[in-house]
N, CA, C and O atoms as a Tripos MOL2 file, in Angstrom:
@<TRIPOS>MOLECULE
protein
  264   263    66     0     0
PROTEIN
NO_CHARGES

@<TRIPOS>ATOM
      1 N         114.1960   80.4240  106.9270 N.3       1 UNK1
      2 CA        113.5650   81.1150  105.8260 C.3       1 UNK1
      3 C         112.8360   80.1300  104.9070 C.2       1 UNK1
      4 O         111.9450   80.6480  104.2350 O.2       1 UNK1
      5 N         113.0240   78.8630  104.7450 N.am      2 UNK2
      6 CA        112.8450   78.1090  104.0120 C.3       2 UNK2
      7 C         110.9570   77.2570  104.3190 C.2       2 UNK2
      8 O         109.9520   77.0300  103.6450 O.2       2 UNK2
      9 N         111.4440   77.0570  105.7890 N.am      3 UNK3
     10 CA        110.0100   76.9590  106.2420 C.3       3 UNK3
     11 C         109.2590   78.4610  105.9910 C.2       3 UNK3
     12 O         108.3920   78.3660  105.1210 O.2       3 UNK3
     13 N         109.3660   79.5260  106.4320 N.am      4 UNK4
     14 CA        108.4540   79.8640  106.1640 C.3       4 UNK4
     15 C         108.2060   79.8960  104.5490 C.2       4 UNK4
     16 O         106.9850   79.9640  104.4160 O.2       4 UNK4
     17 N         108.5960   79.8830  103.7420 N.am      5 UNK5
     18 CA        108.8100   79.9760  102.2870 C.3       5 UNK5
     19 C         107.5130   78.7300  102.2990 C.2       5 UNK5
     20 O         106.4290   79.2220  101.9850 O.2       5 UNK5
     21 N         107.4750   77.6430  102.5220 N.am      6 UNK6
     22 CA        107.0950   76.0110  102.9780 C.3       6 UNK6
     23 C         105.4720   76.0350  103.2440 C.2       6 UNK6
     24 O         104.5620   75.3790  102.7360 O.2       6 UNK6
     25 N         105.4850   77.0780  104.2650 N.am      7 UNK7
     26 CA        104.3020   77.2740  105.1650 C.3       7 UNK7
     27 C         102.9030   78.5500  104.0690 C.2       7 UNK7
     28 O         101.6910   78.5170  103.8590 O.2       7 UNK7
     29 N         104.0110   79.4390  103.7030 N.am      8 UNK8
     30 CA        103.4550   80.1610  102.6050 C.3       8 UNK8
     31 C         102.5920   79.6010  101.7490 C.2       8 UNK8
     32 O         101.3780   79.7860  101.6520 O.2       8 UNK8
     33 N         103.7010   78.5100  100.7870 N.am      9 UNK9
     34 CA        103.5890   78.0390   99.6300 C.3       9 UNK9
     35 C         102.4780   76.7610   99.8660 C.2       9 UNK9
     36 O         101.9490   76.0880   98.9820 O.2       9 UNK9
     37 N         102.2900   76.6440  101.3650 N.am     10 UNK10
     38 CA        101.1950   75.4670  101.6210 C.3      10 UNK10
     39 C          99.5840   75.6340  102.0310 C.2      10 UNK10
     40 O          98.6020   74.8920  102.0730 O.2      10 UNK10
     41 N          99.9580   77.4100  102.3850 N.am     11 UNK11
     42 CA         98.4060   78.0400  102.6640 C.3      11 UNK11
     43 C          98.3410   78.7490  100.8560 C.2      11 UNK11
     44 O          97.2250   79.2430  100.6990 O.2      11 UNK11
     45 N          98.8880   78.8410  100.0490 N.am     12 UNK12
     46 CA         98.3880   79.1720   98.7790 C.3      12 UNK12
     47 C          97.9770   77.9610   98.4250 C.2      12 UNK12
     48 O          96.7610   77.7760   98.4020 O.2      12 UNK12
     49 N          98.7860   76.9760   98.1060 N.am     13 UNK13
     50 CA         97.9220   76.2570   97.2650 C.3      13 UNK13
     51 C          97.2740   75.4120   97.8490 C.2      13 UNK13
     52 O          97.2250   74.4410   97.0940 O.2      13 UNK13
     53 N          96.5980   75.1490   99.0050 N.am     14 UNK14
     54 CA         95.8900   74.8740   99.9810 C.3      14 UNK14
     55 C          94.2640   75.0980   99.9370 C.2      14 UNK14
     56 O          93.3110   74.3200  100.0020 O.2      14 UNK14
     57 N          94.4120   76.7900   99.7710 N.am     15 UNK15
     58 CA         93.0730   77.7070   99.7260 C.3      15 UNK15
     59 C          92.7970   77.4710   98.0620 C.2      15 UNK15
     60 O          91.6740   77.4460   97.5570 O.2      15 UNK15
     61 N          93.7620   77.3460   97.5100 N.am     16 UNK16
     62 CA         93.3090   77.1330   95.6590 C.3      16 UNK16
     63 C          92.8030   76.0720   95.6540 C.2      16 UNK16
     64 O          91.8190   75.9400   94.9260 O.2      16 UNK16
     65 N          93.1950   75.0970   96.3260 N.am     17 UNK17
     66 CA         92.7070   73.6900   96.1680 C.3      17 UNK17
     67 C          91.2180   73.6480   96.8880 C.2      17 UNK17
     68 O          90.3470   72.9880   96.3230 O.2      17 UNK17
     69 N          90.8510   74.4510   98.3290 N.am     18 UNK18
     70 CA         89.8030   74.5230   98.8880 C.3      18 UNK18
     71 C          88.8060   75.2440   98.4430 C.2      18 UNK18
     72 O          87.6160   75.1520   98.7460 O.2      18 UNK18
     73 N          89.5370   76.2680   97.4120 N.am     19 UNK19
     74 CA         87.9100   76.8490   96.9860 C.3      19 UNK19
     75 C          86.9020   76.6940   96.5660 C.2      19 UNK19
     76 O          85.9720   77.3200   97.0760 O.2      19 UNK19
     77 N          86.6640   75.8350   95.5090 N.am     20 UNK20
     78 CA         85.8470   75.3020   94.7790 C.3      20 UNK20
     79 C          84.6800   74.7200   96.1220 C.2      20 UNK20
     80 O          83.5090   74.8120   96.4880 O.2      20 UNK20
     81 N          85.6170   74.2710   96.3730 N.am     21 UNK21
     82 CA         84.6290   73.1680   97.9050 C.3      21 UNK21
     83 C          83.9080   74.0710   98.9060 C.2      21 UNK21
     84 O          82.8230   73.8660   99.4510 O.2      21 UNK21
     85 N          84.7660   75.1520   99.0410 N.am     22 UNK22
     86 CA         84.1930   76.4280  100.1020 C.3      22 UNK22
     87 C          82.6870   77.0610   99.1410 C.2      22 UNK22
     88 O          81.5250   77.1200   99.5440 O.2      22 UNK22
     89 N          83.1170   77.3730   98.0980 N.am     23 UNK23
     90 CA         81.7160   78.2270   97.1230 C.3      23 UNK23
     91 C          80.4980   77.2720   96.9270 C.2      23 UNK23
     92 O          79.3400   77.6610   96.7730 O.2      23 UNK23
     93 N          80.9130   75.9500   96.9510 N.am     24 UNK24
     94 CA         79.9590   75.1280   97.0910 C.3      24 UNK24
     95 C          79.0260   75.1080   98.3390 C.2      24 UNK24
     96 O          77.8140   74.9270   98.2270 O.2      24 UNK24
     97 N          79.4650   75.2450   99.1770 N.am     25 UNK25
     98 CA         78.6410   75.3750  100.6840 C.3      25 UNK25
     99 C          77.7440   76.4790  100.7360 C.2      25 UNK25
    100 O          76.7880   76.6330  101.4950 O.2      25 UNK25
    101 N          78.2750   77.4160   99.6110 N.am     26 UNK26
    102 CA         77.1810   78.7970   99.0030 C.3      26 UNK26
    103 C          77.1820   79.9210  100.4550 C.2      26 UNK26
    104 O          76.3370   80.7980  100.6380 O.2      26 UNK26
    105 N          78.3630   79.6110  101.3830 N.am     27 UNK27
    106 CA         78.2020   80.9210  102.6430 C.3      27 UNK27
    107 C          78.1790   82.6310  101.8520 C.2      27 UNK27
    108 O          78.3870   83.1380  100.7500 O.2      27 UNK27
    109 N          77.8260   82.9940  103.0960 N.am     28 UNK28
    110 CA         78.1130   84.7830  102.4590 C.3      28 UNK28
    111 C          79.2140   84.8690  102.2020 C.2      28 UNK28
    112 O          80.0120   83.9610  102.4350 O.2      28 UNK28
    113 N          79.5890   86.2040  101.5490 N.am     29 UNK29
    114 CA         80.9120   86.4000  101.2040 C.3      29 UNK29
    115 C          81.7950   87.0330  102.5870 C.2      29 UNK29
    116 O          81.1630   87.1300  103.6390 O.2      29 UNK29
    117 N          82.9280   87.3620  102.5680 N.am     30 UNK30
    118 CA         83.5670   87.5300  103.7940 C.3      30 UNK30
    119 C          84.6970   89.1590  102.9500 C.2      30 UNK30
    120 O          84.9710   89.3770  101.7700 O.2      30 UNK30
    121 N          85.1090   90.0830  104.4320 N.am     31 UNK31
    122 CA         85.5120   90.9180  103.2320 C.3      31 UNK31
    123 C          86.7600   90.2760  103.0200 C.2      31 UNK31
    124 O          87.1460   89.4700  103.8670 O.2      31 UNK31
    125 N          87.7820   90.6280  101.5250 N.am     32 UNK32
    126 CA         88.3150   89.7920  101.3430 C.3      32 UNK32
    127 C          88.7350   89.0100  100.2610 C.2      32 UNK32
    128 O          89.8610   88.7940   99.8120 O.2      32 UNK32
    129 N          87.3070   88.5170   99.8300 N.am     33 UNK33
    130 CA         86.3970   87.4470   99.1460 C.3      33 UNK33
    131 C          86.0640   88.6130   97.5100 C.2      33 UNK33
    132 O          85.5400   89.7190   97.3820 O.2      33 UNK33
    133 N          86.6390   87.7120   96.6090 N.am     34 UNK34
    134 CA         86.3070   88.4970   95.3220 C.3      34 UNK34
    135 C          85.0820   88.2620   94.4610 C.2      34 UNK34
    136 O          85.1200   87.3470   93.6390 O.2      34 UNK34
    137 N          84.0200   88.9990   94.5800 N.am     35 UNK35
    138 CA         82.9350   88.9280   93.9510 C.3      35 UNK35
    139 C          83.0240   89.9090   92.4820 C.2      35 UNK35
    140 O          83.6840   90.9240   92.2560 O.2      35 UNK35
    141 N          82.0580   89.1300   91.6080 N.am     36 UNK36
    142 CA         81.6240   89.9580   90.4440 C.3      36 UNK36
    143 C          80.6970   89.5890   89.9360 C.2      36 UNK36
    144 O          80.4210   88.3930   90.0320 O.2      36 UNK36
    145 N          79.8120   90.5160   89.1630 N.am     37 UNK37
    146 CA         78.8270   90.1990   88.7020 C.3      37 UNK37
    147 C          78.9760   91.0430   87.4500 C.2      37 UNK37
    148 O          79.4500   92.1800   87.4360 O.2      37 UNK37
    149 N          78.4220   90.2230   86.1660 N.am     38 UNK38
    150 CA         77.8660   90.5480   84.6820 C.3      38 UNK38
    151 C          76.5900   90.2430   84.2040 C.2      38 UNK38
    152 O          76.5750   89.5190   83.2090 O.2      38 UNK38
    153 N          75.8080   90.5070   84.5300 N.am     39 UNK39
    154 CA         74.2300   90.6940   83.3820 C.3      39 UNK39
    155 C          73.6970   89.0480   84.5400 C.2      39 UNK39
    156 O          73.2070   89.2740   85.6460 O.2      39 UNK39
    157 N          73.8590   87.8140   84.1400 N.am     40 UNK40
    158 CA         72.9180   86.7150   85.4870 C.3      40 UNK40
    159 C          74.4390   86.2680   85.8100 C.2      40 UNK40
    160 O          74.3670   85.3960   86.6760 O.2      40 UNK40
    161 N          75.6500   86.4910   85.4970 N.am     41 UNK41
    162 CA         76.5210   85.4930   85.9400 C.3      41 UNK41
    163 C          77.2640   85.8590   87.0970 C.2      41 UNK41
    164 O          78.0240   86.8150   86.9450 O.2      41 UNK41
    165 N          77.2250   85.3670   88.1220 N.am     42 UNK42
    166 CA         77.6600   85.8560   89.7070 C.3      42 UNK42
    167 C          78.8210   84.5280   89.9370 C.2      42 UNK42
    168 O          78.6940   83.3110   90.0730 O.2      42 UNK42
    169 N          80.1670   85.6160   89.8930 N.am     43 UNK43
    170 CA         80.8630   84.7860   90.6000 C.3      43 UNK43
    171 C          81.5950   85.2350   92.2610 C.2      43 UNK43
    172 O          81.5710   86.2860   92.9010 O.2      43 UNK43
    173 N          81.9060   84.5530   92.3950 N.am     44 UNK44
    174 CA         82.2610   84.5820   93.7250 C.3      44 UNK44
    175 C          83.5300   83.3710   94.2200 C.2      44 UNK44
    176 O          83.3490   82.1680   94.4090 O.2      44 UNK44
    177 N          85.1800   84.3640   94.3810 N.am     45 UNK45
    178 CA         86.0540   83.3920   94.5490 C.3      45 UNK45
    179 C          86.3100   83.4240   96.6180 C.2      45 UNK45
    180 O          87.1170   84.2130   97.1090 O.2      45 UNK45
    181 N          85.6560   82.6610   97.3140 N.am     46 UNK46
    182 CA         86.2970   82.6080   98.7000 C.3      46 UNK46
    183 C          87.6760   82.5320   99.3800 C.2      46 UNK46
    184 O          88.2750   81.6580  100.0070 O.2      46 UNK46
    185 N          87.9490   83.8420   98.9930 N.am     47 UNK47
    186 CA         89.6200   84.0030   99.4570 C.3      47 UNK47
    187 C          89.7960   83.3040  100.7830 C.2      47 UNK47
    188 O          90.1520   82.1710  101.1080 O.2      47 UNK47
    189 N          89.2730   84.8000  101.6750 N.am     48 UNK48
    190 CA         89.0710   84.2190  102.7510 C.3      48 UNK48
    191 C          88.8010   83.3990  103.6340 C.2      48 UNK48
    192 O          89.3870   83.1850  104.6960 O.2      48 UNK48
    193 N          87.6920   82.8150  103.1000 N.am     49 UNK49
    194 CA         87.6960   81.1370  104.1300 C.3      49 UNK49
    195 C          88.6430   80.2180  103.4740 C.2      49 UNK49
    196 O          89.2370   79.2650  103.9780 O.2      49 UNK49
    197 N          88.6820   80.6450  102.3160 N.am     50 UNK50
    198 CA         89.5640   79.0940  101.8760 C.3      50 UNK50
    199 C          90.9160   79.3160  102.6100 C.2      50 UNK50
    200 O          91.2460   78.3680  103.3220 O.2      50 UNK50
    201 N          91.8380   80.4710  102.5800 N.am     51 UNK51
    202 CA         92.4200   80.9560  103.3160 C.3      51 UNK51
    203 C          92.7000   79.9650  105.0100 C.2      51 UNK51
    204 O          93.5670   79.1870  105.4090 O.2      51 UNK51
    205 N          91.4400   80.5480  105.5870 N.am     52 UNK52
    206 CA         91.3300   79.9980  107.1660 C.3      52 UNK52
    207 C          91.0830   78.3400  106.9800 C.2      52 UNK52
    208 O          91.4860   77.4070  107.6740 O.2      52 UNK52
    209 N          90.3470   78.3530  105.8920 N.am     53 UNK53
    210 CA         90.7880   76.4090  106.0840 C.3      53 UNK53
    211 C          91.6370   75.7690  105.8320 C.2      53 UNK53
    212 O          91.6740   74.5700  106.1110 O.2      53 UNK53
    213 N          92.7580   76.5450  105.0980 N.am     54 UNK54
    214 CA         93.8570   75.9180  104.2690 C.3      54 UNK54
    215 C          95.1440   76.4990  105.5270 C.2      54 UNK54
    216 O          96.2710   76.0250  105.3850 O.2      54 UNK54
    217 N          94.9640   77.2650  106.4240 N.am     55 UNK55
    218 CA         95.6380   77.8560  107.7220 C.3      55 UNK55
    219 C          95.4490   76.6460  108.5130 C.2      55 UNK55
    220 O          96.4340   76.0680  108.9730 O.2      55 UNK55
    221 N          94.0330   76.1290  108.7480 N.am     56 UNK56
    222 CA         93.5720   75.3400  109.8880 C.3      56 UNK56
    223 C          94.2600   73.8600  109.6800 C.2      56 UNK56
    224 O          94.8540   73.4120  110.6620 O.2      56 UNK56
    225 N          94.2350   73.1910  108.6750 N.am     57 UNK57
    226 CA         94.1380   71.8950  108.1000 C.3      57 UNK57
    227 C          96.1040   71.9140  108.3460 C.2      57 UNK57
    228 O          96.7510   70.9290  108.7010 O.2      57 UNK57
    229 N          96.6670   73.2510  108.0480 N.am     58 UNK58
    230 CA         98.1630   73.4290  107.9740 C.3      58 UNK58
    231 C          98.4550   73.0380  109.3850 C.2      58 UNK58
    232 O          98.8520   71.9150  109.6960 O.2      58 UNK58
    233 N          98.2430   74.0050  110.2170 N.am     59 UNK59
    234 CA         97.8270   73.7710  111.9440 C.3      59 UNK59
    235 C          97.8210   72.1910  112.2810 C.2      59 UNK59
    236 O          98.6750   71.6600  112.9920 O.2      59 UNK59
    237 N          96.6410   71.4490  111.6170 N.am     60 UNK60
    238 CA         96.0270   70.3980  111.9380 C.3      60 UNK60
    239 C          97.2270   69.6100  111.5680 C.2      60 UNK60
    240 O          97.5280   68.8610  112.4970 O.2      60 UNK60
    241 N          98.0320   69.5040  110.5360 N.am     61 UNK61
    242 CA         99.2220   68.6390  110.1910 C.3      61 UNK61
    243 C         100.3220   68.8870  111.2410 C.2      61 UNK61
    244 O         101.0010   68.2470  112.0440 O.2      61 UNK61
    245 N         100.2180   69.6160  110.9940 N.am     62 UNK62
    246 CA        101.6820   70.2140  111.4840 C.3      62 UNK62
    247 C         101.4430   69.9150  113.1730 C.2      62 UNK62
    248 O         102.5340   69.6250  113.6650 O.2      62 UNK62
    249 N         100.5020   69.9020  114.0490 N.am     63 UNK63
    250 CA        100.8630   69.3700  115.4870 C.3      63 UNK63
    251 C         100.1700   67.7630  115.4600 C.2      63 UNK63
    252 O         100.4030   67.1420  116.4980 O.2      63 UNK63
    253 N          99.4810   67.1260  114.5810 N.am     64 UNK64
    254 CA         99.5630   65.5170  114.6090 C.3      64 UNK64
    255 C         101.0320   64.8040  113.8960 C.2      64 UNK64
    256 O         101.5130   63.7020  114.1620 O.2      64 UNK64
    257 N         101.3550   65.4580  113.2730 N.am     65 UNK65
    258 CA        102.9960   64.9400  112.7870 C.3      65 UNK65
    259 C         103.7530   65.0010  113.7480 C.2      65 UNK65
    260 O         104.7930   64.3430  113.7450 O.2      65 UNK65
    261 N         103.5110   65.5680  114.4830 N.am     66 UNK66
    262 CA        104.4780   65.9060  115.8150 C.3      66 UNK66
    263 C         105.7980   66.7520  115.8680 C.2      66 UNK66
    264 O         106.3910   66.9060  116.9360 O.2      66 UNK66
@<TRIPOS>BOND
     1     1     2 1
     2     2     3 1
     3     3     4 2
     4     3     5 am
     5     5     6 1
     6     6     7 1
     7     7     8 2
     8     7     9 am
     9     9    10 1
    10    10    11 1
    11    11    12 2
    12    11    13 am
    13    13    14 1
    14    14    15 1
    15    15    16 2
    16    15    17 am
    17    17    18 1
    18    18    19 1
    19    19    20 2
    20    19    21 am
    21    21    22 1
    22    22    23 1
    23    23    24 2
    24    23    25 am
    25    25    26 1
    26    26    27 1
    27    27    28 2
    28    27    29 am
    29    29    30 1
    30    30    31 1
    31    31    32 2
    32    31    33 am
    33    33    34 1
    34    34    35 1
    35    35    36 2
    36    35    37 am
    37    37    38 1
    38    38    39 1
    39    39    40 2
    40    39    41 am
    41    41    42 1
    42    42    43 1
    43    43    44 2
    44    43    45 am
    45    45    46 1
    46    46    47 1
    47    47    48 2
    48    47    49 am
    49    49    50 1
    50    50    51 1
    51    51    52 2
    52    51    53 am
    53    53    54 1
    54    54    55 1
    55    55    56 2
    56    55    57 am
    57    57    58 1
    58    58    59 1
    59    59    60 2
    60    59    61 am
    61    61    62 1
    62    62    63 1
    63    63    64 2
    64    63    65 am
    65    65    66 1
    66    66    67 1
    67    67    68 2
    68    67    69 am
    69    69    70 1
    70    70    71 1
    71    71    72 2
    72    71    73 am
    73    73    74 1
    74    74    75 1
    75    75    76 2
    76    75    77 am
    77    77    78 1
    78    78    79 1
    79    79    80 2
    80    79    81 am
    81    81    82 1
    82    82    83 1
    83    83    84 2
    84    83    85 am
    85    85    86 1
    86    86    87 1
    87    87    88 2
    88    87    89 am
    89    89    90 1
    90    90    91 1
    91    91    92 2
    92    91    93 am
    93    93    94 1
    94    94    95 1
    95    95    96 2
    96    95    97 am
    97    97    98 1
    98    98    99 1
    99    99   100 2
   100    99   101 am
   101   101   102 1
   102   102   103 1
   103   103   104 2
   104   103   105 am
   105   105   106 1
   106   106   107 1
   107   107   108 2
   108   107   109 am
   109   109   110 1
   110   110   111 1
   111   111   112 2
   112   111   113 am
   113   113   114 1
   114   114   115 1
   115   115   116 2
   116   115   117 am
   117   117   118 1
   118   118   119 1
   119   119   120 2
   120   119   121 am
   121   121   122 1
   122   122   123 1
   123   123   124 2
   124   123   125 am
   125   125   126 1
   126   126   127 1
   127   127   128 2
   128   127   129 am
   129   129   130 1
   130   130   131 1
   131   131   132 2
   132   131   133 am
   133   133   134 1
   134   134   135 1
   135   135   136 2
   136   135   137 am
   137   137   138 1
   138   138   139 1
   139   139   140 2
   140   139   141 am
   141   141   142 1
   142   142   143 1
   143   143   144 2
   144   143   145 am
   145   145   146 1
   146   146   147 1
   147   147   148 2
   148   147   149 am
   149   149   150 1
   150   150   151 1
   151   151   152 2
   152   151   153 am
   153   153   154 1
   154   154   155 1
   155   155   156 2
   156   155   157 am
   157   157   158 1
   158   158   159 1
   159   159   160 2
   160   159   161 am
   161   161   162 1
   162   162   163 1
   163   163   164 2
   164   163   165 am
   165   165   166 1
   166   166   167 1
   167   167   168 2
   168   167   169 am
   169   169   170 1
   170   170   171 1
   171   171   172 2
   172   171   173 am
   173   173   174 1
   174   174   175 1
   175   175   176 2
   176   175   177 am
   177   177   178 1
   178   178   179 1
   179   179   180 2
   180   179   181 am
   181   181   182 1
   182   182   183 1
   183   183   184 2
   184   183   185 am
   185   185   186 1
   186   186   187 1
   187   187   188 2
   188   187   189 am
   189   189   190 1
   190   190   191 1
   191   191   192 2
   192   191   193 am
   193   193   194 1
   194   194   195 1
   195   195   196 2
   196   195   197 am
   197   197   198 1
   198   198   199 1
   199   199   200 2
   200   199   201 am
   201   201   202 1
   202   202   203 1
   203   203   204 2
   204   203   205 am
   205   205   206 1
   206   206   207 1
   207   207   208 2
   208   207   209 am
   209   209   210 1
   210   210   211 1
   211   211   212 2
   212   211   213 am
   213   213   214 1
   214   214   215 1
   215   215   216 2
   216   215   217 am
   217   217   218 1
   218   218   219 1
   219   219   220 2
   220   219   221 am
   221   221   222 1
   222   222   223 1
   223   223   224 2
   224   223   225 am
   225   225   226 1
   226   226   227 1
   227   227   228 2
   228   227   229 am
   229   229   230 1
   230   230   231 1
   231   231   232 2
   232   231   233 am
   233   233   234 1
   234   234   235 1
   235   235   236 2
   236   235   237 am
   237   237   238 1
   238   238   239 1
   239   239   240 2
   240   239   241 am
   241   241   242 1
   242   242   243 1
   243   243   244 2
   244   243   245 am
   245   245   246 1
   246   246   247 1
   247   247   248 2
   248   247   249 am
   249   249   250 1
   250   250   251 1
   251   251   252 2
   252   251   253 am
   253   253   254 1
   254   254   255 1
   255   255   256 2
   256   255   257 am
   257   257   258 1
   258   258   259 1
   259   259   260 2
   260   259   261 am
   261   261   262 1
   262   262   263 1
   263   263   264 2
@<TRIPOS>SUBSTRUCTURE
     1 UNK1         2 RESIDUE 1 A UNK
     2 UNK2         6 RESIDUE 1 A UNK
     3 UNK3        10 RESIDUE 1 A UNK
     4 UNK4        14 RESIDUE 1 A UNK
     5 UNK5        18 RESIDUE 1 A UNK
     6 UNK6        22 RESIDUE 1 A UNK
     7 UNK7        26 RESIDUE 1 A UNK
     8 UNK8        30 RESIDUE 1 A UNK
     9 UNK9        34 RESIDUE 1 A UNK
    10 UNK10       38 RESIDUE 1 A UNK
    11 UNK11       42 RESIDUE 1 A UNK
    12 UNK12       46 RESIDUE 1 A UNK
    13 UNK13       50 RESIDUE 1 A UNK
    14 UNK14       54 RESIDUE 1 A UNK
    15 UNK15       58 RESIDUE 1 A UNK
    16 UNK16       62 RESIDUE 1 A UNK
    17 UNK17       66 RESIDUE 1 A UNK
    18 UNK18       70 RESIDUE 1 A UNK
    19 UNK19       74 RESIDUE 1 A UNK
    20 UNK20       78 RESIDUE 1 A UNK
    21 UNK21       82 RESIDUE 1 A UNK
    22 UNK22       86 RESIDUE 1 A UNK
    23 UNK23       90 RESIDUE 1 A UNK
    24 UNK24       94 RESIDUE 1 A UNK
    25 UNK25       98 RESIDUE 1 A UNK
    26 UNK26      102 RESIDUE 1 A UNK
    27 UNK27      106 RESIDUE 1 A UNK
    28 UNK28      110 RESIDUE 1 A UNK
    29 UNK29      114 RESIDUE 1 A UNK
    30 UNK30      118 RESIDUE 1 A UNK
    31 UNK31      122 RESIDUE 1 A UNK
    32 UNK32      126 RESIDUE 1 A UNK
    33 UNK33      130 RESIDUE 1 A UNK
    34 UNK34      134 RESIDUE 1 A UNK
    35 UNK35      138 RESIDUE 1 A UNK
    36 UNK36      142 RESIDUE 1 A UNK
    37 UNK37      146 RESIDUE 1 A UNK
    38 UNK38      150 RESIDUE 1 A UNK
    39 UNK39      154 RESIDUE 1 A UNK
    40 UNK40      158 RESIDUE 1 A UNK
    41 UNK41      162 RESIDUE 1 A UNK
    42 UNK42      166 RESIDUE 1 A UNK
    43 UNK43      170 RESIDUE 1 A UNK
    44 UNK44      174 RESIDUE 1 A UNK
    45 UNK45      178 RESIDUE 1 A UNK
    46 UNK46      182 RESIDUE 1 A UNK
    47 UNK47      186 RESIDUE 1 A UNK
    48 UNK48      190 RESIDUE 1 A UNK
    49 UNK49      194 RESIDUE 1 A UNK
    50 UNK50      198 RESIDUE 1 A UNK
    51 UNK51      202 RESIDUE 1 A UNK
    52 UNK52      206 RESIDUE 1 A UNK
    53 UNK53      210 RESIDUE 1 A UNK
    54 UNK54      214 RESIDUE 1 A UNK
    55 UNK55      218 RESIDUE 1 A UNK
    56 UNK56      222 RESIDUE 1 A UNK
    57 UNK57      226 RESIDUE 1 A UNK
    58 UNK58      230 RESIDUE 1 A UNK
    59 UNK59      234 RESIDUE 1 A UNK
    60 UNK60      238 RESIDUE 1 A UNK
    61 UNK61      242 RESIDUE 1 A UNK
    62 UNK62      246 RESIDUE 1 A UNK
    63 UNK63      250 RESIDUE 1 A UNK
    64 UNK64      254 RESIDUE 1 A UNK
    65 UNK65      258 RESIDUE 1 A UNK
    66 UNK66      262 RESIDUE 1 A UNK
């Protein structure tokens, strides 16, 4: 239980840490993905990919650690 607790707690703050970097690359949005808009100010938080990169990079540790 603990790993997964581990694995959870490493794709959240993973994708928090990746977002900024994901919105920068300026892709479309994905559904998912929380958009809003007020009068010119468009934001846009990339759940979703940050999500799959913060999954992938988890992946990526977790079978080079061995």
């Amino acid at each position: 239980m603990k790993r997964l607790a581990l694995g959870l707690a490493i794709l959240v703050v993973g994708a928090a840490v990746l977002s900024p970097a994901i919105a920068y690359l300026g892709l479309d949005p994905m559904p998912g993905d929380i958009a809003w808009s007020r009068g010119d100010l468009h934001l846009t938080i990339p759940v979703a990919y940050s999500l799959c990169a913060s999954g992938g990079l988890a992946l990526l540790y977790y079978f080079l650690k061995g």
